[in-house]
C-alpha positions as CSV (number, residue, x, y, z in Angstrom):
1,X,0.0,0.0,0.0
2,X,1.5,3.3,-1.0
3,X,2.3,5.8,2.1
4,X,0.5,9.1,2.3
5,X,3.2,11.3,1.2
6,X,3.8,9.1,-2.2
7,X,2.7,11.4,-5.3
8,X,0.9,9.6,-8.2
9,X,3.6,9.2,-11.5
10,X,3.5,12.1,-13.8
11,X,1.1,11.6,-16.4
12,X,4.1,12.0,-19.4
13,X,6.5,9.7,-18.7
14,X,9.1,11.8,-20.3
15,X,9.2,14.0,-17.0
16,X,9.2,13.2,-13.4
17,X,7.8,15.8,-10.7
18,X,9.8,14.9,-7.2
19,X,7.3,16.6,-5.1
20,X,3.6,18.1,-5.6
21,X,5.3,21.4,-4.3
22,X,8.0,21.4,-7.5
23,X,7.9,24.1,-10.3
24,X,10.1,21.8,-11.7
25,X,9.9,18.1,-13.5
26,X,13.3,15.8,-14.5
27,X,13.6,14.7,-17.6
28,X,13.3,10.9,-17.4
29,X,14.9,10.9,-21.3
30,X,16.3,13.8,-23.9
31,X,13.6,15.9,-24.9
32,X,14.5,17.3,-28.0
33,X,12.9,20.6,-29.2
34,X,9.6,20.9,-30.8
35,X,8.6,18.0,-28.7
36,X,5.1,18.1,-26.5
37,X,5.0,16.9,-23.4
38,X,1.9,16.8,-20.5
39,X,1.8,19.2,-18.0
40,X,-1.1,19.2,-16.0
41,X,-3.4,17.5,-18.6
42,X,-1.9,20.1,-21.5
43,X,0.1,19.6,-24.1
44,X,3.4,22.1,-23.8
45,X,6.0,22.5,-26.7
46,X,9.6,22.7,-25.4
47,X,11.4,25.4,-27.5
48,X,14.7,23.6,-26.9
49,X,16.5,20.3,-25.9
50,X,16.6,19.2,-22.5
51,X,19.3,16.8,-21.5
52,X,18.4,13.4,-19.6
53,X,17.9,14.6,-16.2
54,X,18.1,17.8,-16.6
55,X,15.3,20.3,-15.1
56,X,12.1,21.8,-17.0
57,X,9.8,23.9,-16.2
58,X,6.1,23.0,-15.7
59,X,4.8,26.0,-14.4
60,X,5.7,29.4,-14.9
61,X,8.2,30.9,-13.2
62,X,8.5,34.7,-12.3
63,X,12.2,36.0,-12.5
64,X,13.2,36.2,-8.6
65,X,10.7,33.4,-7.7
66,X,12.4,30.1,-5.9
67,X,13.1,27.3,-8.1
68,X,11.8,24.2,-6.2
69,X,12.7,20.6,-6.8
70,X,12.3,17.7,-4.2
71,X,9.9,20.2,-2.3
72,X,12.3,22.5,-1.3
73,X,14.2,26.0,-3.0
74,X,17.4,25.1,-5.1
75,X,17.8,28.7,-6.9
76,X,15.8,31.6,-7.5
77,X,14.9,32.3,-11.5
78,X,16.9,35.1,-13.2
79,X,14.8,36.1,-15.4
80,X,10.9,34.9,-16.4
81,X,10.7,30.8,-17.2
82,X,7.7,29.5,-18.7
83,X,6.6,26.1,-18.7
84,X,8.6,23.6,-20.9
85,X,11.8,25.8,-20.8
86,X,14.8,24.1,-19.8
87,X,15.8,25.4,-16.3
88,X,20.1,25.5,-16.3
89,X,22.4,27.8,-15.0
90,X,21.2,30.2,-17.9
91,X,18.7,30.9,-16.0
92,X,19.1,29.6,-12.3
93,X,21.1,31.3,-10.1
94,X,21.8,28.5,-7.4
95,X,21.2,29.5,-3.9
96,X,23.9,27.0,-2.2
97,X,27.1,27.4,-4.7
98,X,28.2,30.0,-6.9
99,X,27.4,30.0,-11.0
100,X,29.7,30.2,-13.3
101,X,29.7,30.6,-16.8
102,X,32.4,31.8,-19.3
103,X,31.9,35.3,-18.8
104,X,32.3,34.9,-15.2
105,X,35.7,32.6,-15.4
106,X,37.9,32.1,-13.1
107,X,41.2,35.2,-13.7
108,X,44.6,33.3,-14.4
């Protein structure tokens, strides 16, 4: 018998939500752009490729808002992410570690 706190499966198979709190789903496979997937009974075109467990969004996020995934915040949003964008450090700033990118690389 399933606990309480157990979350039926996504409908989409392609994506896994960790927790009914996430903004957030994992991509259970590559999701290559142009491709629909099911959010919340919807279909939702992804404009571009999301990597094998990599994050996208199914709900929209504002710029500033927490990203959440397993329930709890992991960033905050730099700019506005709409459902079926691919969440990255492009725009996730993480709250725990640092982001770099090229333009902020290490001097030396």
């Amino acid at each position: 018998m399933p606990s309480p706190d157990s979350q039926p499966p996504s409908p989409d198979p392609r994506w896994l939500q960790l927790s009914p709190d996430d903004n957030v789903g994992v991509a259970t496979r590559t999701l290559e752009a142009g491709q629909s997937i099911v959010v919340e009974g919807r279909p939702v075109t992804l404009p571009e490729r999301i990597p094998t467990g990599h994050k996208v969004a199914i709900r929209p996020i504002a710029a500033g808002e927490k990203v959440k995934k397993y329930g709890a915040p992991i960033g905050s949003a730099t700019c506005a992410i709409g459902p079926g964008e691919y969440v990255h450090t492009h725009n996730l700033q993480s709250d725990y570690l640092p982001t770099y990118t090229r333009d902020h690389a290490a001097p030396g």
